[in-house]
N, C-alpha and C positions, 0 to 999 in steps of 0.2 A: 167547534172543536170538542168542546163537551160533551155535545148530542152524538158523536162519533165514538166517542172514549163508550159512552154508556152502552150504543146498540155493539160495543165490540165486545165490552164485559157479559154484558145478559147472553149472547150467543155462545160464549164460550162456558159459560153458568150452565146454558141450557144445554148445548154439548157434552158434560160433562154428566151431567142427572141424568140423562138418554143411556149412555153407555154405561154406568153403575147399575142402570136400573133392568138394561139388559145383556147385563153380564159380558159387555166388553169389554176390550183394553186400550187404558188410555196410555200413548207414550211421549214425553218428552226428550227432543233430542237436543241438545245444547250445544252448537255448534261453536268449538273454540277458533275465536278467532287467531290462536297463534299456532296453528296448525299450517296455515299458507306462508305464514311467516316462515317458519321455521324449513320448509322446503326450500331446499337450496338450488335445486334445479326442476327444471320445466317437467316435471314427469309428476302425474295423479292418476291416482284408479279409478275404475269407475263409480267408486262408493264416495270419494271426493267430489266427483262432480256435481250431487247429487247435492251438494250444500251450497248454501243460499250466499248473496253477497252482502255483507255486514260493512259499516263503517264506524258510526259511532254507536246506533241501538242496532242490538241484535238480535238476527231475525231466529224465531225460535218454532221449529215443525212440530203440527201435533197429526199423530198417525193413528187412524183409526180401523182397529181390524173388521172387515167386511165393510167399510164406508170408506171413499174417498179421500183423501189425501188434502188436509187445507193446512195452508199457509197464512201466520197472522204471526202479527209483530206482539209478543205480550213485556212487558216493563223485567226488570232484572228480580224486581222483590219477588213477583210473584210466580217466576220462573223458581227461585228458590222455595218460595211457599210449599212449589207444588210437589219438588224434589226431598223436601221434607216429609210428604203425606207419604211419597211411594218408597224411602228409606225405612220406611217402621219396621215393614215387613221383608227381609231378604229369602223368602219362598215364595212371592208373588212374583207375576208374570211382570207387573211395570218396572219391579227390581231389576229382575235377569236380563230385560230388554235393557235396561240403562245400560247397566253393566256392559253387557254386549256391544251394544253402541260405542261405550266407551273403550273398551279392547281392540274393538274395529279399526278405529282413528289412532292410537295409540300406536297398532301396527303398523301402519297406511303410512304414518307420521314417520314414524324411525327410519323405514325398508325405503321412505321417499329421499330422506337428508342423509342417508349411509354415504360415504366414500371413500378413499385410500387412504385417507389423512384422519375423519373421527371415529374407523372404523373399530379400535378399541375400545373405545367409549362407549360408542350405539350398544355392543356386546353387551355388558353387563344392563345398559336398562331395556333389554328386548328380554334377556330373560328374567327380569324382574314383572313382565305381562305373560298372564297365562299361557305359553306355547302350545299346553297339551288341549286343553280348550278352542282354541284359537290356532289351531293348525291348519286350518282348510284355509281361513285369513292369510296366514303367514305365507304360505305356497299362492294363494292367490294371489299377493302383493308383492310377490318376488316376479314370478312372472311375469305380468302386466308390465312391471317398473324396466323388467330387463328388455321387452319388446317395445316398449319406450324410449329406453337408452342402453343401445348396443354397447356403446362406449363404454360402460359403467359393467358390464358383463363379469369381469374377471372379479367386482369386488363384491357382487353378487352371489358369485359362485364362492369368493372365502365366507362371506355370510351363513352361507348355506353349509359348508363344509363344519364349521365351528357350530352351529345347533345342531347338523347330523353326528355330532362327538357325542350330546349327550343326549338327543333322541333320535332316535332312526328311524322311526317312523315317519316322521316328518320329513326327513331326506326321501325315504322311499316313498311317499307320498307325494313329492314334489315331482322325485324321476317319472313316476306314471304319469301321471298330468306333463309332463313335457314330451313324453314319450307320444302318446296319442295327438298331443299338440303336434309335430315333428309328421307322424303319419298322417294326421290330417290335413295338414297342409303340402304335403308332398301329391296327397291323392287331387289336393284340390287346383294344384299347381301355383299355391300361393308362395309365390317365390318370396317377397320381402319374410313373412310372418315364419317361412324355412328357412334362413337364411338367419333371425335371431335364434331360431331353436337349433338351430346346427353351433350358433356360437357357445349359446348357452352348455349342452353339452359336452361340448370342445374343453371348457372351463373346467366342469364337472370330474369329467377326465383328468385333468392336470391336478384338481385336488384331491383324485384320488376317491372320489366319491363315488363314485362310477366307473364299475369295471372295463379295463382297454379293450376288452374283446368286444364289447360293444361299438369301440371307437370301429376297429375294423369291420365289425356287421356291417354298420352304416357307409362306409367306404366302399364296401362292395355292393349294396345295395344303389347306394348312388352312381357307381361305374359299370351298373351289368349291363343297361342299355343306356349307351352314353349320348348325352346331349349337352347342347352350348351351358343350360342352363344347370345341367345337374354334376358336370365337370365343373363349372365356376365356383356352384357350393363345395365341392369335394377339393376343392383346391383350398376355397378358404378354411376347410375343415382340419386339412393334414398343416396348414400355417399355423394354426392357432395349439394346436396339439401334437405334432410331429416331434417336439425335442422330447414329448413322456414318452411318445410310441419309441422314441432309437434308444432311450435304455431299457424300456422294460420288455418288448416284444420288436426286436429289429427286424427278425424274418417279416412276419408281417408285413411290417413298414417297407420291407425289400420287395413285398407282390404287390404290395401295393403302387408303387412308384413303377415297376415294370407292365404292369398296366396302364400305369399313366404314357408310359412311351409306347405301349404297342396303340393307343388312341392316338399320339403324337404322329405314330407312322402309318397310321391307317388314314389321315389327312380328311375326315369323313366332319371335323367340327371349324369352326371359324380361324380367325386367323386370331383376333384378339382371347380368346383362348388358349390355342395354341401358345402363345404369346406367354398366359398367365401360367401353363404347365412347365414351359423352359424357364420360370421366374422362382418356379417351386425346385425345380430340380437346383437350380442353384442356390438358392437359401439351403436348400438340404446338404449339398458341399461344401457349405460353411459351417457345418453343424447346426444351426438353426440361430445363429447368432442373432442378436436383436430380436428375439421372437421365446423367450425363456418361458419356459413351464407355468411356473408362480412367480411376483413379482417380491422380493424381499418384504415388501412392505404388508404384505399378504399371503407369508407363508404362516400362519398364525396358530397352525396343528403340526405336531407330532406322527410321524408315519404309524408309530404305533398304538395312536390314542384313534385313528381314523378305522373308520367304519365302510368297507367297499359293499356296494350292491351289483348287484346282478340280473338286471334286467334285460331280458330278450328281445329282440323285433319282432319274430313271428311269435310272442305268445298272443294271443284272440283276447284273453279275459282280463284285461287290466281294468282294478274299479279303480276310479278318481274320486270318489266319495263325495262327490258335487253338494253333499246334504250338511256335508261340514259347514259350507259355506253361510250358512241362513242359521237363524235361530229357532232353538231349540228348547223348550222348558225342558232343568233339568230338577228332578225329585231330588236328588242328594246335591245343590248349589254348595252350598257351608262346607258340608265334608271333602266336597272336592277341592275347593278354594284353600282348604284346612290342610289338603294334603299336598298341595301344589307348593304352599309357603313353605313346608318342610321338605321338599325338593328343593326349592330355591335356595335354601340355608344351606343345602349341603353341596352346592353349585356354585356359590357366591359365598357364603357364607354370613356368619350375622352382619360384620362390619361391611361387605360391599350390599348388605342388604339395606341397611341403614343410608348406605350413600346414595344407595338407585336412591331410594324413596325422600331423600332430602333434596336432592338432585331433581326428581320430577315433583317435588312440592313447590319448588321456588324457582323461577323463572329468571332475575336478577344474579342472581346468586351462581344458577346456573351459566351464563355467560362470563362472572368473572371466575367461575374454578377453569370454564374452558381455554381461558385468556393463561391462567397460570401453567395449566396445563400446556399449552402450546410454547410457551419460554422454555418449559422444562424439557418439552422433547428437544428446542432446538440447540441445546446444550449441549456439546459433544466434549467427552470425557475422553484422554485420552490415558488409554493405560500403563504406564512407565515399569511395570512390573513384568511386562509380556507373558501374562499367565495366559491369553488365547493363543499364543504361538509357543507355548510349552504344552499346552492341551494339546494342538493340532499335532505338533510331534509325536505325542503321545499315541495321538489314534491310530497315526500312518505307522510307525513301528508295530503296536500291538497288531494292524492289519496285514502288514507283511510276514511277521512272525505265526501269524495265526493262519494262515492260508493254506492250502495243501497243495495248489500249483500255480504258477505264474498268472494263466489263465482268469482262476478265482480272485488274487490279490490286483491283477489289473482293473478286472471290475468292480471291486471294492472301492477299489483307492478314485475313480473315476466318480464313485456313490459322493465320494466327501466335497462337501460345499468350498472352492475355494474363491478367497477373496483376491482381487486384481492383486498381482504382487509376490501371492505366494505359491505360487508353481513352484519357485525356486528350492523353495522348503523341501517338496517334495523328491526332488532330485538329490538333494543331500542328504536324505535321510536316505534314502535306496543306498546312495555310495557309503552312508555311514556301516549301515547295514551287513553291506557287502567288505568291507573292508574286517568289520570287526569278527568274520567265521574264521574259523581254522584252518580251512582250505578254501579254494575260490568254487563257490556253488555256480552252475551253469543258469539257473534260477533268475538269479539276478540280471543275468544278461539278458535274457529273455523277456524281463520282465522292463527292463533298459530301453530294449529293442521296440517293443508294444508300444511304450510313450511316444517315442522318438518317431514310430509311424504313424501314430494317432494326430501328434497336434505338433506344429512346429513351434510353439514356444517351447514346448520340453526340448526340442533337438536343441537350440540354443541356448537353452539352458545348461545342459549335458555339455555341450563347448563351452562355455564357463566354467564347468566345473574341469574341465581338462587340463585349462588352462590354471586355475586354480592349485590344483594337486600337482602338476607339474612346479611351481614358483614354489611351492612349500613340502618336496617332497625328501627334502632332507630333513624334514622334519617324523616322518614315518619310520614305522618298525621295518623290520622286513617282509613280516608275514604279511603287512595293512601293505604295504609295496607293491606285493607280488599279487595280490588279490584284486586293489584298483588298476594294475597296469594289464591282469586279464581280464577283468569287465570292458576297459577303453579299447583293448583288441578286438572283443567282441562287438562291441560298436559297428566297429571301423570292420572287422569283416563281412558284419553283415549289409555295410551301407546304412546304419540306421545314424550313424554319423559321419558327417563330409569329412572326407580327407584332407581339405587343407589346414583343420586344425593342425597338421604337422608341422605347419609353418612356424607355432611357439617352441617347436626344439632346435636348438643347433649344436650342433654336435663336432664339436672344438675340444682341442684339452683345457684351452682356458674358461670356456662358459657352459665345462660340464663339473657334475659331482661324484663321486663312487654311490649316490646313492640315484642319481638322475641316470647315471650309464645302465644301473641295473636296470631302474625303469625300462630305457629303452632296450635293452638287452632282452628283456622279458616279453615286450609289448611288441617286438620285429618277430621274436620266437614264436607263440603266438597264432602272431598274423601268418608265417610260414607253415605254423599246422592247419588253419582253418582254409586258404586259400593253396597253397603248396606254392613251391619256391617259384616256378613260371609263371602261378599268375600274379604274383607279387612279385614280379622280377616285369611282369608286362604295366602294370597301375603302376611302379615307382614310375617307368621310363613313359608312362604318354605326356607327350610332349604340352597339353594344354596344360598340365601342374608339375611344369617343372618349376615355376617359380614360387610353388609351396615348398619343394623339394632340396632348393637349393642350400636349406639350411641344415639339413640334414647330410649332404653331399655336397661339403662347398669345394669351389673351382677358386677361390680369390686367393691364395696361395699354395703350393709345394704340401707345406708342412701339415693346412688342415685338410687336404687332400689323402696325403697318405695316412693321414690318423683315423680318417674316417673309413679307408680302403681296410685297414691293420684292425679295425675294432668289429668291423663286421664280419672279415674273416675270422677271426680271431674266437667269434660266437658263435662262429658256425654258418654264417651266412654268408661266404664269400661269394654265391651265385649271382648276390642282387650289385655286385661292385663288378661287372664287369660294363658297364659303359664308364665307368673312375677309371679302371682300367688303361680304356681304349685312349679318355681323356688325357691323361698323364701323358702316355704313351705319344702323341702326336701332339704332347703342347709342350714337352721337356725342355728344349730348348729357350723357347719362348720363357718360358717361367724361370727359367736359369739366368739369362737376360736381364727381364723385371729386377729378379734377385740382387743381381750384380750390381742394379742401376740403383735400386733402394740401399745397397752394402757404401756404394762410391758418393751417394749422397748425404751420409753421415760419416764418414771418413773420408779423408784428401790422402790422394795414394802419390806414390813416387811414380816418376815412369817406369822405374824397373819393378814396381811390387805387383807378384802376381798373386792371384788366388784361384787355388781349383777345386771342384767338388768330384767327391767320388760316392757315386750311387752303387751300395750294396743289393744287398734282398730288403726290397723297400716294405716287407709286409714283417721284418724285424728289426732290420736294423739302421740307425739313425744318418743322416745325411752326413758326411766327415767332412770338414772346412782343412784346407792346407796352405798355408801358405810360404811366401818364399820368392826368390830372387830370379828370374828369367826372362828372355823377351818375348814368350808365349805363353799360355794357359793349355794344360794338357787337362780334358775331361772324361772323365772313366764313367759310362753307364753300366748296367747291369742288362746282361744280355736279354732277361727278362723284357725289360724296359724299352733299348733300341737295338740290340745285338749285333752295335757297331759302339765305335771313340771317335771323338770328334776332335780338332785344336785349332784353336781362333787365334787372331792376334786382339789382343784388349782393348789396342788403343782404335784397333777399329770395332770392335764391337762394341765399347762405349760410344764411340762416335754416334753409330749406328742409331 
C-alpha cells in the first residue's frame, strides 16, 4: 500500500516538473460531489457525463494540454495544495481554467434542477454566474436539458425569457442555435430532435421572445409539402402556441387552419393523422382551453420589460458562435469580472447579492431557507380589503372610457388577465357604464353584443344582470332606467341574448311598479324599432316560447288579460296584442264562468241573487259588477268583444 502511495506521488511530481519545464498547463478539476445531488431529475449534459464516480474519496482529473488525459485519485489536502499554487496568480491560464470549470458546473447545475416551483430562486443565483462570459454554456445547457426533457419545455422557455430581459444577446444567441438546430433536423429528417425544437420554439413564442411571424414561417414551411410526419409536428406546434397566435395575429392562424382542412379534404395523409387535425380544430373551438399561452406560475415578465427577436428561416448566415462554448484565455479576466459584479449590483442589487453568495457558500443553510421559503409560498393571504377587484374595475372603466370604438375596447378588455369568477365584474361595469351616460350610446350595445358572441359565460352573465336590474329597478333614476332598458333591447334584438330571460317579467297590476312599466314600456319600444312590429309581433307569437311569454301575456284571469291588452296598446304597441285579442274573444264566456264559480265560492248566494257583468270598451274601461234580484243573469258584451248578449239561468250555470 505504501509502495503504491509512493510510485503515485513521484509520477505526479514528475508530471508536474515535465509541464512547468515545458511550458504547459496543468489543470485541476474538482469535481463536486453535490452537483448530482442537487439534480432533481434524470437530465445531464454532456460536460456532466464527463465526470467521474465518487463516493467517499474523490476522484480528481488532471488535464494535460497537448498530452493525454490521466485520471488518478490524489487525497483532499493536496488537491487544496494545489488550488492554492494556481489562486496566486488570477491572469494565469490554471486560474481561468478553474474558473471556467467552475462556471461550467455551476451552469449545468442550476439549468439541471430549474422547475415551476424553484424557479424564482434559481433566477437570482444564475445571475449571480457570469452570463456574459458564459453564454455559449448557458444556451448550450438550456438546450441539451430541454431535448432531454420535453416536459420541462415551458419552464425553460420562462428561464430564458427572464435572462433575455436583461441580455439579449443571449436570448438571440440561443434563438440561432435552435434555429439551425430545427433546420437541421428537418433536413435530416430527425423527427424526435424536431419535434423538441418545434416545442421549444412554440414556448419561445408564448413568451414573447420570439416574434409570431416566425411562428407562422415554420407552419407553412411544415405544410407546404404535407406529410404524416410533418402535419404531426405542425399539429403539435399550433397546440402548444395557438391561444398567442388567436390574439395576436388571428388571420394567420385562420390560413393556417384552412390549410389544415384543405389536407383534411385532400385525404392524401393517414388516418391517425387526420384524426390528430380534427382534434386541433376542436381545441381551437374551445378557444384553446386547457392549453394556455404561459402558465401563471411562469408568467414571470412584464410585456413591456420583454425583448422580441426576429429571426428568419431563410436567412443563410446564422453564426452560433460554437467558440463560446470552450475556453478561452482572456487578457482582461479581473476587469471583466470587475465589471460583471457592477452589473449584477444593479440587477440584483447589493442585498440579493449578498443572499446569492451566502446561499451558494453554505449548503445546509441552503436547504433550510429553501424549507422556509416553501411554508411561505404556501401561505395564502387572503385579502378582505378587495383592493385587486377595485384595481380590476379600475382598468376595465378607464379601458372603456379610453377606447374609440367598440371594436378596440373589446379587444382590450379581452387583453385583461381574468381570474375564474370575475367575468361577472366585467359585465357590471359595461352596464355601470352604460347607465351612467346622458343618453343611451349605441357603443355599449355593441360592445354587449361582442361578448355575448364571444364566450357564453358572458351571455349568462348578461341574464344575471337582466334579472338583477329588473328586481332593483325601482331603485334607478330615470335617465339609468331608460339607458339599461335600451342596452337589454339591444340584446335581445340582436340575439346576443336569449329571449326567455322575458320569463322574469310579469306584467300584472299587482307585480308591477311605475318604474318596472316604464322599463318595459321602453324595452318593447325598442324592440319595435330595431325589429319592426311584425317581426316582433311573429317571435312574441312562436309557439315554442310561449311559456317564456306567458308572464308577460297572461290568460289565468279576465282582469290580468285585459291589463296587459290596455298597457300595450296604450304604448303604442297594440299590434303585438292581437292573439290577447283573439284569446279573450273566444274564451269570454268561459272565464265569466271561472269568475262566477270563484265569486259563489266565497259568498253563499240566495236563489233569487243574481249578478251580471257588463263589458264596455275593455282597452278603457273597467269591468261593472250589478247585482240584484231575478231569476236570470242578463250579460252585456261589447260588440268589440262578441257582438252578440247572451242570458243564462245561474242555477244551471253554476250547476254546470
Amino acid at each position: 500500500m505504501a509502495s503504491s502511495k509512493f510510485v503515485e506521488e513521484r509520477f505526479v511530481r514528475v508530471e508536474r516538473e515535465r509541464v512547468k519545464r515545458d511550458r504547459k498547463e496543468i489543470v485541476v478539476v474538482v469535481d463536486d460531489d453535490d452537483d448530482d445531488d442537487r439534480c432533481k431529475r434524470s437530465r445531464s449534459s454532456s460536460e456532466s457525463s464527463d465526470d467521474g464516480d465518487t463516493k467517499h474519496t474523490s476522484m480528481r482529473t488532471l488535464s494535460f494540454q497537448g498530452a493525454a488525459t490521466l485520471r488518478v485519485y490524489l487525497p483532499p489536502f493536496r488537491v487544496s495544495r494545489i488550488l492554492k499554487d494556481v489562486e496566486a496568480d488570477k491572469y494565469s491560464v490554471e486560474y481561468q481554467r478553474l474558473s471556467w470549470d467552475a462556471l461550467r458546473k455551476s451552469i449545468n447545475g442550476l439549468v439541471n434542477k430549474v422547475n415551476a416551483t424553484n424557479i424564482k430562486n434559481i433566477i437570482p443565483e444564475l445571475f449571480a454566474e457570469n452570463l456574459v462570459r458564459g453564454r455559449g454554456l448557458f444556451c448550450r445547457a438550456c438546450i441539451k436539458s430541454q431535448m432531454a426533457s420535453p416536459g420541462f419545455t415551458d419552464v425553460f422557455a420562462a428561464l430564458v425569457a427572464v435572462v433575455n430581459t436583461k441580455f439579449p444577446q443571449v436570448g438571440h444567441l440561443l434563438l440561432r442555435r435552435l434555429i439551425l438546430q430545427l433546420k437541421r433536423a428537418y433536413k435530416r429528417n430527425d423527427k424526435p430532435q424536431l419535434l423538441a425544437a418545434v416545442k421549444f420554439v412554440a414556448h419561445l413564442v408564448n413568451q414573447q421572445v420570439l416574434h409570431e411571424l416566425v411562428a407562422l414561417e415554420l407552419l407553412t414551411l411544415l405544410l407546404d409539402k404535407p406529410t404524416d410526419d410533418s402535419v404531426e409536428v405542425a399539429v403539435g406546434f399550433v397546440t402548444e402556441c395557438g391561444s398567442i397566435l388567436q390574439d395576436l395575429c388571428s388571420r394567420g392562424l385562420h390560413a393556417i387552419f384552412e390549410r389544415f382542412r384543405g389536407i383534411l379534404h385532400e385525404g392524401e395523409i393517414g388516418k391517425r393523422v387526420q384524426f390528430l387535425i380534427e382534434g386541433v380544430f376542436a381545441i381551437r373551438k374551445a378557444r384553446f382551453q386547457g392549453y394556455p399561452a404561459v402558465r401563471k406560475e411562469l408568467d414571470l415578465v412584464e410585456l413591456d420589460d420583454q425583448l422580441t427577436h426576429e429571426i428568419s428561416l431563410q436567412e443563410e448566415e446564422l453564426d452560433p458562435e460554437n467558440a463560446l462554448d470552450v475556453f478561452k484565455l482572456d487578457a482582461e479576466a479581473v476587469a471583466n469580472e470587475e465589471r460583471y459584479e457592477q452589473l449584477k449590483k444593479t440587477i440584483l442589487g447589493d442585498k440579493s447579492v449578498d443572499e446569492a453568495d451566502s446561499v451558494a457558500g453554505s449548503g445546509d443553510e441552503d436547504g433550510e431557507d429553501s424549507d422556509i421559503e416553501d411554508d411561505e409560498e404556501q401561505m395564502k393571504i387572503k385579502d378582505e380589503t378587495e383592493t385587486n377587484l377595485v384595481n380590476l374595475r379600475r382598468t376595465i372603466y378607464l379601458t372603456i372610457m379610453s377606447s374609440v370604438d367598440f371594436e378596440e375596447a373589446g379587444h382590450k378588455l379581452l387583453q385583461i388577465k381574468l381570474e375564474p369568477g370575475q367575468e361577472m365584474e366585467l359585465c357590471i361595469m359595461l352596464l355601470e357604464c352604460c347607465s351612467q351616460e346622458r343618453t343611451y350610446l349605441r357603443y355599449y350595445g355593441l360592445l354587449g353584443q361582442r361578448f355575448c358572441m364571444i364566450n357564453k359565460i358572458h351571455q349568462e352573465n348578461f341574464e344575471k344582470c337582466f334579472v338583477q336590474q329588473y328586481s332593483m329597478i325601482h331603485r334607478l333614476e330615470t335617465n339609468k332606467l331608460r339607458n339599461v332598458a335600451k342596452f337589454f333591447a339591444h340584446l335581445l334584438g340582436t340575439d346576443a341574448l336569449p329571449w326567455h330571460v322575458l320569463a322574469y317579467i310579469r306584467l300584472t297590476e299587482e307585480d308591477t311598479t311605475s318604474s318596472s312599466r316604464i322599463f318595459i314600456k321602453i324595452l318593447f319600444q325598442e324592440l319595435s324599432e330595431h325589429l319592426g312590429i311584425r317581426l316582433l309581433n311573429e317571435r312574441l307569437s312562436d309557439p315554442t316560447m310561449q311559456d317564456y311569454f306567458e308572464s308577460i301575456f297572461p290568460k289565468d284571469s279576465p282582469r290580468n288579460s285585459r291589463f296587459s291588452i290596455n298597457f300595450f296598446t296604450a304604448v303604442g304597441l297594440g299590434g303585438i296584442t292581437e292573439s290577447m285579442r283573439e284569446y279573450v274573444k273566444s274564451n269570454a264566456p268561459c272565464l265569466i264562468i271561472d269568475s262566477i264559480k270563484a265569486f259563489e265560492y266565497d259568498y253563499k248566494f240566495d236563489d233569487d241573487l243574481i249578478i251580471s257583468w257588463q263589458f264596455g270598451d275593455y282597452s278603457a274601461n273597467p269591468l261593472v259588477l250589478y247585482c240584484g234580484r231575478a231569476s236570470q243573469v242578463n250579460l252585456w258584451y261589447s260588440t268589440e268583444l262578441l257582438s252578440a248578449s247572451a242570458s243564462f239561468n245561474i242555477r244551471e250555470t253554476l250547476g254546470r
